[in-house]
N, C-alpha and C positions, 0 to 999 in steps of 0.2 A: 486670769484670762487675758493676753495678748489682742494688741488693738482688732488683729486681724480677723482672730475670734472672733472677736464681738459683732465686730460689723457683719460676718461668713453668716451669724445665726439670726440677724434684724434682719437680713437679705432673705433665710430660709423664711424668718415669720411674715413677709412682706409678701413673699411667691406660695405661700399659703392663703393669702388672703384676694388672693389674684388678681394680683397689680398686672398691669403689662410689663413685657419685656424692657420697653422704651421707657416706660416710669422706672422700673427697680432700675437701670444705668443709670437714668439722671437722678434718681435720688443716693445711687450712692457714690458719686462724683458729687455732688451736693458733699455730705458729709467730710468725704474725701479733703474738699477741697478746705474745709473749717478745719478739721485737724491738723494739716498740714499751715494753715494760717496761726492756728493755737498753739502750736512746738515752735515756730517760728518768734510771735509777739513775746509766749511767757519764759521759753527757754528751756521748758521741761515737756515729757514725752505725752503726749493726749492720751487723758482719762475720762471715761463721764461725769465721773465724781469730784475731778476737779475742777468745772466748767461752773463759770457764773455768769448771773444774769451780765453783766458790766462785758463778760468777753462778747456775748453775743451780738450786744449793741456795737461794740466796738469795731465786731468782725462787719458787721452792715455796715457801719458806717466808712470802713477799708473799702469796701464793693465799690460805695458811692463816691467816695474823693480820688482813691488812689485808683482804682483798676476800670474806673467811670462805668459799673457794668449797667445795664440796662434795668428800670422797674423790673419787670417781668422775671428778669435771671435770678433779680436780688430777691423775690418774691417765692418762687420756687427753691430757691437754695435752702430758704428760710421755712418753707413749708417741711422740705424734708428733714432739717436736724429739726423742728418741730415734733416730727411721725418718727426720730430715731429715740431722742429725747425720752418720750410717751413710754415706748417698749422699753427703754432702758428702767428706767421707775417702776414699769410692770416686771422686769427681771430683778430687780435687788442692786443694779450697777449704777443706779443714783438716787440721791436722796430726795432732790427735788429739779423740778424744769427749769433748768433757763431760759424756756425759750418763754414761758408765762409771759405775755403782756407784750409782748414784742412784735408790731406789725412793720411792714417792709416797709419802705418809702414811696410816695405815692405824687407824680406831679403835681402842681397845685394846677385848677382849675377855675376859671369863672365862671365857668354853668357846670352842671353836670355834666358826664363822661357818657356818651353814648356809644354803643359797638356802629363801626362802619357797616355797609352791607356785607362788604367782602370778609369782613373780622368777625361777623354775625353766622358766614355761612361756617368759618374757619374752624368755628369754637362748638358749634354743632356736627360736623366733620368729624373733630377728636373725641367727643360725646361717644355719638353714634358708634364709632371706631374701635374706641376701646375700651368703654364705659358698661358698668352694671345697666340694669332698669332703670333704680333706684336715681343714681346720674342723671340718666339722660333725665327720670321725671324731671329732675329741681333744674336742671337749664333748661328743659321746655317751657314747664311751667313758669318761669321767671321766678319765682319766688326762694325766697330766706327765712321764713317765718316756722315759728312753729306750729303747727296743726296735728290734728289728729285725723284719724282714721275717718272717726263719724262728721269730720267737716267736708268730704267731699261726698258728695253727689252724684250720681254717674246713671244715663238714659242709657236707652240704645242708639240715639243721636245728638245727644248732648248731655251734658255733665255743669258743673260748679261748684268753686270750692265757697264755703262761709264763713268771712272771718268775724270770728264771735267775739274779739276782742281784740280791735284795731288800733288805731290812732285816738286818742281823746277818749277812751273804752266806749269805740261806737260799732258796731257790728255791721258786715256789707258781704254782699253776695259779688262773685267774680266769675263769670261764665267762660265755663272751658272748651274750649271748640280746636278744630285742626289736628295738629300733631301735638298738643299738648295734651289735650285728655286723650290721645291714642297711646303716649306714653306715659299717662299716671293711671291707663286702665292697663296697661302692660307689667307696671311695676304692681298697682294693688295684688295681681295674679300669682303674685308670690313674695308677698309681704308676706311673713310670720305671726300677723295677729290681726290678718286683713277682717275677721271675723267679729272682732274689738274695738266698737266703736271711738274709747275714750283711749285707744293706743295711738303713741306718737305716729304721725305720718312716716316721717322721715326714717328710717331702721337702718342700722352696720350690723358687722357681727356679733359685737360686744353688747348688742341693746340697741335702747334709741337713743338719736342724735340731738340732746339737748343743747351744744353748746354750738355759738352762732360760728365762731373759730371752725370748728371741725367742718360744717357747710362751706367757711370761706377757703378750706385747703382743697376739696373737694374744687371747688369752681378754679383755685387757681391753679390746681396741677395742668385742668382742660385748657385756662387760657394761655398756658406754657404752651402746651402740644400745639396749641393755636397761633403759636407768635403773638398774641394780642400783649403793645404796651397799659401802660396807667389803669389797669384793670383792679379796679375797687370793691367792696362790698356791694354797693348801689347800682353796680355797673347796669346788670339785668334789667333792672328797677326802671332806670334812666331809657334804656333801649327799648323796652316796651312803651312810655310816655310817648318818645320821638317816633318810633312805627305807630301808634295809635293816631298821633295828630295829625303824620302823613298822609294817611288814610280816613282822617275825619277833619278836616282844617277846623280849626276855629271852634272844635264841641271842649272847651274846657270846661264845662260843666260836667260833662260826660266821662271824662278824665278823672275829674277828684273825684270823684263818685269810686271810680274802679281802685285810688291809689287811696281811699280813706282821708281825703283833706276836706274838711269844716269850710275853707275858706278859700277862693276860686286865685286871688292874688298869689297863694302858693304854691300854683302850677304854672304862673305865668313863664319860671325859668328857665322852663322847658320852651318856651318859642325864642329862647336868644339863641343866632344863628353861631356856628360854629363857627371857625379860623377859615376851614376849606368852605363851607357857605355862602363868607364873605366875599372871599377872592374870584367865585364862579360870577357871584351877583357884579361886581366891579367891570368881571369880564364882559358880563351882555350887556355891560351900558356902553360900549365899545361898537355893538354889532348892529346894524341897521335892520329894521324887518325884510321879512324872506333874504336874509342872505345868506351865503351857502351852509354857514355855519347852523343856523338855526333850520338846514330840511337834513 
């Protein structure tokens, strides 16, 4: 089977499983572009079967020195020879994944990475957009975790989900309000075993979503659609902390309660001000009261 082949029939099984039009281009200009990297570095024609873990890292770390591409680009490229990889192994055209274990590069940070407001709206945007149920629930919801079915809750006015088994194996309730239980009462409405208390929450078409990977391609395909950089596992995590304390100054009690921490010190990192934080705060020490700037 010729390269062309191959990719013609990932492409057919990918618009089966109804991807967008804009995800199946970018993910296969993704591949595209690994192949064309892989006949280049090894000198022989791109196979799946001849692809090893060592090229993949390799191919990253080209993105990141030579062609300086963005987190985000190198993040998505990597998701989709990930989702080609998978099919390939499900076809017989490789024996095993290279992309196993392999996460993008990630800026380093001193506090956690929190969504701006405008990267908050962006990544909800491409959710809503062009997203399943199931999507939109797990970026409304904020959460990564594994649940089931009987851990959520659902009123005619309000919902919560229970996680029965947290941080430190300590159990906590998390109250679902807004467009978050609007979209995991949307998605329960056709879950395939919404009837099934101990079925996983989370559902694809192959089953349930046990593996934390599979959620993190899920979230970064949207935060591609999004433009959002340095977008991490925790990102969600971190953006709901920073909207909570907005909105509640000073309740860190209230905080580790909802995020599962034992001990209040471990949410203090959440009040380190950000890069752009600082510069606003530097700014009003500049501006005298009532002056134009601050009506």
């Amino acid at each position: 089977m010729t390269q062309p082949d191959v990719v013609a029939q990932w492409q057919q099984s990918l618009a089966e499983r109804g991807l967008s039009p804009s995800t199946l281009q970018g993910y296969t200009r993704a591949v595209a572009h690994f192949a064309r990297w892989f006949e280049r570095s090894s000198g022989e024609p791109f196979a799946p079967d001849r692809v090893i873990s060592r090229d993949v890292r390799d191919w990253v770390a080209y993105q990141q020195t030579v062609e300086k591409a963005r987190p985000r680009t190198v993040g998505f490229r990597l998701t989709a020879l990930r989702q080609f990889f998978r099919w390939c192994r499900q076809a017989g055209l490789a024996r095993e994944d290279p992309t196993a274990g392999i996460h993008a590069p990630r800026p380093p940070r001193n506090a956690p990475h929190a969504l701006s407001r405008q990267e908050e709206r962006r990544l909800l945007r491409a959710v809503h957009r062009s997203g399943s149920p199931r999507d939109i629930a797990i970026v409304e919801v904020l959460l990564g975790m594994a649940l089931r079915v009987g851990d959520v809750e659902m009123g005619r006015r309000f919902g919560k989900i229970v996680v029965r088994r947290g941080k430190h194996g300590q159990s906590r309730e998390i109250p679902l309000v807004g467009e978050a239980r609007r979209a995991l009462a949307a998605y329960l409405e056709v879950h395939p075993q919404r009837d099934h208390p101990d079925a996983p929450l989370w559902w694809g078409q192959r089953g349930p979503l046990r593996s934390r990977t599979t959620i993190w391609d899920i979230l970064q395909k949207y935060a591609y659609q999004a433009r959002i950089d340095g977008f991490g596992p925790h990102t969600l995590r971190h953006t709901f902390a920073t909207r909570y304390l907005e909105a509640n100054p000073g309740d860190m009690r209230g905080l580790a309660a909802l995020l599962g921490h034992a001990r209040l010190d471990t949410v203090m990192i959440y009040t380190e001000p950000s890069f752009e934080d600082l510069g606003k705060r530097m700014a009003r020490m500049g501006r005298s009261p009532g002056s134009e700037e601050d009506t």
